[in-house]
C-alpha positions as YAML, in Angstrom:
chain: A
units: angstrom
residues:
- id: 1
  name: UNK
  ca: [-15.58, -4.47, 6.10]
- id: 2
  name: UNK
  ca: [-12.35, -4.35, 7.72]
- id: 3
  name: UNK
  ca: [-9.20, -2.55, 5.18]
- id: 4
  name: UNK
  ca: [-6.43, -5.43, 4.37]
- id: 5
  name: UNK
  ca: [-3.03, -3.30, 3.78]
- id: 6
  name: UNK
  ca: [0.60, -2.55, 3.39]
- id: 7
  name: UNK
  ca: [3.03, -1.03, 4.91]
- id: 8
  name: UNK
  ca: [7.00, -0.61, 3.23]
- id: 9
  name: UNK
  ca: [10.27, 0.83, 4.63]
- id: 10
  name: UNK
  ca: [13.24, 0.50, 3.31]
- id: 11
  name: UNK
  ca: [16.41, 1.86, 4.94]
- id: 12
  name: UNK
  ca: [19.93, 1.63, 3.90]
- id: 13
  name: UNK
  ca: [22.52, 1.36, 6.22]
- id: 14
  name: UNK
  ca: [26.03, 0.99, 5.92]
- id: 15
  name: UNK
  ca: [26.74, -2.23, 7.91]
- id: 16
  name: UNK
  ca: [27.23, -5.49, 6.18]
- id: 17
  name: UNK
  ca: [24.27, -7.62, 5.19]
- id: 18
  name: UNK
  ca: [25.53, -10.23, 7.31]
- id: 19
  name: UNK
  ca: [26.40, -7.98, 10.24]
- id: 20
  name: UNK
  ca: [23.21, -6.55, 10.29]
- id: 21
  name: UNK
  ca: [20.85, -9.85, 9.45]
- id: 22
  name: UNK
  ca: [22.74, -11.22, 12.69]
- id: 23
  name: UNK
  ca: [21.61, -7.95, 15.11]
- id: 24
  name: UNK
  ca: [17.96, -8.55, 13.63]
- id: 25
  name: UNK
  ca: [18.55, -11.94, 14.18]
- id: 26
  name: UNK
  ca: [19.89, -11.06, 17.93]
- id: 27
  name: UNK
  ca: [17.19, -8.10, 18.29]
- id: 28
  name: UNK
  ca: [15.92, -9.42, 21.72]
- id: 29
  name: UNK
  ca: [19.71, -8.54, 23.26]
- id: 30
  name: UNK
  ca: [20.71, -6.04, 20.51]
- id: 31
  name: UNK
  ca: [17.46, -3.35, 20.49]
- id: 32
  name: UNK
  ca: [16.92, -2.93, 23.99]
- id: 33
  name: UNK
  ca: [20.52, -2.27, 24.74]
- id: 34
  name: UNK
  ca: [20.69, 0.00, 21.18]
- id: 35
  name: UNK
  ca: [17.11, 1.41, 21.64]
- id: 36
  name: UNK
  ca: [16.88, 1.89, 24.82]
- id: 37
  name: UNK
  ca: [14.39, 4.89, 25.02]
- id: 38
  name: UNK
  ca: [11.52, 1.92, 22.85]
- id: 39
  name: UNK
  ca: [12.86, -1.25, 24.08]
- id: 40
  name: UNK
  ca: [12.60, -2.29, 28.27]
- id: 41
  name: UNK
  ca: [13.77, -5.78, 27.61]
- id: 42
  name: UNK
  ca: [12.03, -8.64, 25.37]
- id: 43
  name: UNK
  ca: [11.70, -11.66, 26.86]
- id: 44
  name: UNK
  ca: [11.85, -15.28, 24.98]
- id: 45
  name: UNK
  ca: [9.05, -16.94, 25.90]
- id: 46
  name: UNK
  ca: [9.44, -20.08, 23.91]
- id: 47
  name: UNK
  ca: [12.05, -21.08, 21.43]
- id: 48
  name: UNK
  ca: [15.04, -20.32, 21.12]
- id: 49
  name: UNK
  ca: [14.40, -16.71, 20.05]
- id: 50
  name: UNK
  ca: [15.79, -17.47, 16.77]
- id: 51
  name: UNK
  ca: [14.06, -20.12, 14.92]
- id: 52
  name: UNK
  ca: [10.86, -20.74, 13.73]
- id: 53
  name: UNK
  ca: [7.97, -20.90, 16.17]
- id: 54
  name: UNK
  ca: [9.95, -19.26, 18.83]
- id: 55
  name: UNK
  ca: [7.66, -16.76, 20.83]
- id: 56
  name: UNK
  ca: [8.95, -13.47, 22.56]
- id: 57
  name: UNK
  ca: [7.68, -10.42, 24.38]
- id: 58
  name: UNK
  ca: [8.89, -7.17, 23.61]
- id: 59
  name: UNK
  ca: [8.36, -4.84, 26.82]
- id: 60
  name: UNK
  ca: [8.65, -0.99, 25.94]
- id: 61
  name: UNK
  ca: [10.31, 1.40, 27.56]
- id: 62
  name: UNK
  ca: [8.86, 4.29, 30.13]
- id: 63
  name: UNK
  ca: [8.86, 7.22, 27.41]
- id: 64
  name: UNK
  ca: [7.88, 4.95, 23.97]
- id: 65
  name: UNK
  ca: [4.55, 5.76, 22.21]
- id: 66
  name: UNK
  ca: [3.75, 2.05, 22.67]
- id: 67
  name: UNK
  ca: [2.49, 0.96, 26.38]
- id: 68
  name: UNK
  ca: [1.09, -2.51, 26.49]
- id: 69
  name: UNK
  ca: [4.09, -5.47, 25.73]
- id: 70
  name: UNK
  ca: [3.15, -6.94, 23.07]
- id: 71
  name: UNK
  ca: [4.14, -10.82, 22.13]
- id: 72
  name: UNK
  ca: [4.82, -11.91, 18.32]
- id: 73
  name: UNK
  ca: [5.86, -15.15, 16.77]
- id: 74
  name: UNK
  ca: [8.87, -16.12, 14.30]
- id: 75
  name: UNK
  ca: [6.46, -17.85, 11.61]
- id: 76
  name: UNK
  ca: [9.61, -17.72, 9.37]
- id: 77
  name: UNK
  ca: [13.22, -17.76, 8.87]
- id: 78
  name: UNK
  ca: [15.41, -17.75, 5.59]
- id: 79
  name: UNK
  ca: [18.87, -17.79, 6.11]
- id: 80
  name: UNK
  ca: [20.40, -17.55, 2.83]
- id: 81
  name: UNK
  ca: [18.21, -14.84, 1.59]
- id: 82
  name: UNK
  ca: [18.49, -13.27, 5.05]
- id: 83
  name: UNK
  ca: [14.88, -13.35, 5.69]
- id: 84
  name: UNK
  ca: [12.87, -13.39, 8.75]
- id: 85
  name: UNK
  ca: [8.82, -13.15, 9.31]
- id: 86
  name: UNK
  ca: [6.96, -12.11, 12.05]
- id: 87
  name: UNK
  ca: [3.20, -12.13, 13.15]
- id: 88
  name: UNK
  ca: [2.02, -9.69, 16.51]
- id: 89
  name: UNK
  ca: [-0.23, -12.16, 18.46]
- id: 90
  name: UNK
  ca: [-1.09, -9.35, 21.55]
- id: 91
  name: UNK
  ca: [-0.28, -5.90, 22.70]
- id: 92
  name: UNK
  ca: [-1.77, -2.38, 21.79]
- id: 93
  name: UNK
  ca: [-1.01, -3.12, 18.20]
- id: 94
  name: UNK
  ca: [-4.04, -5.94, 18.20]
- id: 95
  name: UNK
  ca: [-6.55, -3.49, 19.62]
- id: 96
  name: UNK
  ca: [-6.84, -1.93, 15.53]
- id: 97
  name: UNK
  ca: [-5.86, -4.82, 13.86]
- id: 98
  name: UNK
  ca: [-6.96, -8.39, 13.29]
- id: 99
  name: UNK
  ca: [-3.63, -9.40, 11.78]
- id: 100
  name: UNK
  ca: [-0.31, -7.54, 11.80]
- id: 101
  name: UNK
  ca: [2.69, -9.19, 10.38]
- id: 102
  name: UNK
  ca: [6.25, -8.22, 9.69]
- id: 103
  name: UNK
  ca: [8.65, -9.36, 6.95]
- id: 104
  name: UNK
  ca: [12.30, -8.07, 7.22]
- id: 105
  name: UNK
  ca: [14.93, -8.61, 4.79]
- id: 106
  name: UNK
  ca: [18.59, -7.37, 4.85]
- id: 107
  name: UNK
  ca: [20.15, -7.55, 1.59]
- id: 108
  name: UNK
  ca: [23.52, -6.86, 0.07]
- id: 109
  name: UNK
  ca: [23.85, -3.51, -1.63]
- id: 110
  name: UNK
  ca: [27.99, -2.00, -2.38]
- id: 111
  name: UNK
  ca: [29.61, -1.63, 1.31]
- id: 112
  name: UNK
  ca: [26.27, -1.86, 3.15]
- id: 113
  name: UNK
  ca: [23.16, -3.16, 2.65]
- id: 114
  name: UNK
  ca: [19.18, -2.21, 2.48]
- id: 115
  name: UNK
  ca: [16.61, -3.50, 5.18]
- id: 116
  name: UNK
  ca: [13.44, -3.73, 3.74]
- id: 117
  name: UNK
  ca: [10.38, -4.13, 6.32]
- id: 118
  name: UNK
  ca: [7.25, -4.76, 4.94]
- id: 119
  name: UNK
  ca: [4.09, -4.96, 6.90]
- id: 120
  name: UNK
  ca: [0.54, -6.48, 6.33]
- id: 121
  name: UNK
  ca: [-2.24, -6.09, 8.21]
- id: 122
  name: UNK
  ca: [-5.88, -6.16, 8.25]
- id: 123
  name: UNK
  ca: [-7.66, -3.45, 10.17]
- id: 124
  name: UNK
  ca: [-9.93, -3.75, 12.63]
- id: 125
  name: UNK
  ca: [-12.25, -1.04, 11.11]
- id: 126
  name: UNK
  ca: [-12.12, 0.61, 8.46]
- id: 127
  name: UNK
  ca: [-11.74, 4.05, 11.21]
- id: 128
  name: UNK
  ca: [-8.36, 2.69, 11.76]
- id: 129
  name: UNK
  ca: [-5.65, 5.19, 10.37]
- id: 130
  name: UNK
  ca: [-2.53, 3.68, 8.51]
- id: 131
  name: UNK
  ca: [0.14, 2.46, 10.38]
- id: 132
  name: UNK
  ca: [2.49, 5.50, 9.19]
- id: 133
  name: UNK
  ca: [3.48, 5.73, 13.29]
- id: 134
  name: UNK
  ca: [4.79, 2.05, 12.80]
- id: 135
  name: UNK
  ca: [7.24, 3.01, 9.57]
- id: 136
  name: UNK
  ca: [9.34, 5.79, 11.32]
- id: 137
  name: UNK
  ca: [9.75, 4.02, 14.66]
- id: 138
  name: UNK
  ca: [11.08, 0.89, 12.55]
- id: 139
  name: UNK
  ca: [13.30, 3.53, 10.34]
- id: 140
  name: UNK
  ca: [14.60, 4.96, 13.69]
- id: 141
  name: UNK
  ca: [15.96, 1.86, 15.05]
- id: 142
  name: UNK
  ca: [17.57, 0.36, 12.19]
- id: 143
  name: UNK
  ca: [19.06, 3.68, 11.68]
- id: 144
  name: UNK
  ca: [20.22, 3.50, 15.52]
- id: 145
  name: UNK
  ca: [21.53, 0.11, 14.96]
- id: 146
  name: UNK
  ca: [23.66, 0.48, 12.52]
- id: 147
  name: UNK
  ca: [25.17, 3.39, 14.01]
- id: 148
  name: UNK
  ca: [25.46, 0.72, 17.20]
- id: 149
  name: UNK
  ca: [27.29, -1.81, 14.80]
- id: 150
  name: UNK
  ca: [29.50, 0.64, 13.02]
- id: 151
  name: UNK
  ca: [30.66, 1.83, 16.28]
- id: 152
  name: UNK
  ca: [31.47, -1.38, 17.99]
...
């Protein structure tokens, strides 16, 4: 029977919850040009890359430990609580896992703010090792990112 799990990062940055909800919220123009070493491009296949239901493809760069592009889908979006929910529909990621879904959340915290990214999946197998590889790629960019938005 395949392993259901969890995955939490948190990061604090020192951006603005409202600065840095609107780069996640921009992340198809913000991480390539921020990560540029993960992130080719990611391309909006329907939607408005935004909302709810929108659909995009995130296509890695040459030298990132992730090869295939894989697409996801916006299954949710909270504004006021600065909430946004995603679910990995293909890519290299769906070759070990049934489900994989993302839930981000910027919130408020003194001058900055904390980005919490939790994770849920269900494994494929139970040979399937923990996502760990998934955490400090995520903890990487948001740390690059808010370096980006402090800068600009």
């Amino acid at each position: 029977m395949a392993t259901i799990g969890k995955l939490d990062v948190e990061v604090k940055v020192q951006s603005t919850a409202d600065k840095f909800w609107n780069s996640i919220m921009n992340s198809a123009t913000i991480f390539p040009k921020v990560c540029s070493g993960l992130y080719k491009n990611v391309e909006v296949l329907e939607g408005d890359g935004q909302s709810v239901g929108t659909v995009r493809v995130i296509h890695f760069a040459e030298g990132s430990p992730i090869k295939k592009p894989m697409k996801e889908k916006i299954e949710e979006v909270d504004e006021p609580n600065m909430k946004v929910v995603y679910s990995v529909m293909d890519g290299d990621v769906m070759q070990f896992y049934k489900t994989f879904k993302a839930i981000i959340e910027v919130i408020p915290e003194g001058e900055g703010s904390l980005v919490k990214c939790c994770y849920e999946y269900e494994k494929a197998s139970d040979e399937v090792p923990h996502p760990s590889m998934v955490g400090d790629l995520v903890a990487k960019n948001l740390q690059a990112v808010d370096a980006y938005l402090l800068n600009a």
